[in-house]
C-alpha positions in Angstrom: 31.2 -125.4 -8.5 30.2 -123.3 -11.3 27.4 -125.2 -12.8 24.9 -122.4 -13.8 27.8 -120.6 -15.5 29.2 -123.7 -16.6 26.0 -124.8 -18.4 25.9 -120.7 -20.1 29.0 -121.5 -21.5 28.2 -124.9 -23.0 24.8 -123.9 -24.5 26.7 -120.4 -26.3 29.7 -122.8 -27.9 26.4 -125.1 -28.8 25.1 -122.2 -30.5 28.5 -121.1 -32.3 29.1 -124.2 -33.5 25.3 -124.8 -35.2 25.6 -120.8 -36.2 28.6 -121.5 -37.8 28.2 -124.8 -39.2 24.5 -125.5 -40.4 25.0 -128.7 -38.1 23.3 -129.9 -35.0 25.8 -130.0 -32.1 25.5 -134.0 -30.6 28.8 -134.0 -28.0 31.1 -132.3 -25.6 34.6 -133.7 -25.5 37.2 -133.0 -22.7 39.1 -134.9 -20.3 38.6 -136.5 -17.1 39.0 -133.6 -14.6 37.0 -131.0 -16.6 33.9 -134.4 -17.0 34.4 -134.6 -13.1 33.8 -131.0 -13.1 30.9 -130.9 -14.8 28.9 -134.0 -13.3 26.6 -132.3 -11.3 25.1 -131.3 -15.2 25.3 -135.1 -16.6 22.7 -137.4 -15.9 22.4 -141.1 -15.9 22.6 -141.5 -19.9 25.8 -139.2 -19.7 24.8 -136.2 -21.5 24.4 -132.9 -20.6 20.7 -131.9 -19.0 19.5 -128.9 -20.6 22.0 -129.1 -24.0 21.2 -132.7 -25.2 24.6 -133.5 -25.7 26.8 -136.3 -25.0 29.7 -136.1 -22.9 32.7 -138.1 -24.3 36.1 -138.1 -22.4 39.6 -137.8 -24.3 42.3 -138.1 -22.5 44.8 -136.0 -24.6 42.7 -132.5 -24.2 43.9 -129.9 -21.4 42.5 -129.1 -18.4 39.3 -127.2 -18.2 38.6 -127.4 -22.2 35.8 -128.3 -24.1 35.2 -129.3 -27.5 31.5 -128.7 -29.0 30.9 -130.6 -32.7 29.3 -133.1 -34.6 30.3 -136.7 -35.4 33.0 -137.3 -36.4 33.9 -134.0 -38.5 36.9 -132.0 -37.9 35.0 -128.4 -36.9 34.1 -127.8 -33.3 33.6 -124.8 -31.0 35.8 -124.6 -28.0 34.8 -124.2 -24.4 36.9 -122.9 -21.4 35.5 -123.3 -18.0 
């Protein structure tokens, strides 16, 4: 478990994304195994502790990759554990 590091990562896409976008970052897509991964950082509500954002699965992603955005708009960052 790389939680610490893991939670680095997260908050520097966070901030590439709002840098880049002018936008408030609201969720962290991946799939299952990279959510299992991360549990130990997502609390009851299911979003992130520490990075306010929500954690939504999608199935079709790869392993061990994030996606940092905004509703539904087509601009994310990407995150590799």
């Amino acid at each position: 478990m790389e939680s610490p590091n893991d939670l680095n990562k997260i908050k520097e896409a966070t901030q590439r994304f709002q840098a880049n976008t002018m936008f408030l970052a609201n969720y962290l897509r991946c799939n299952l195994g990279t959510r299992a991964r991360l549990s130990p950082l997502i609390n009851e509500m299911g979003e992130i502790e520490g990075a306010g954002l929500r954690v939504l699965v999608d199935y079709d992603m790869e392993d061990l990759i994030g996606h940092v955005g905004m509703g539904q708009g087509p601009t994310f960052a990407i995150v590799q554990f």
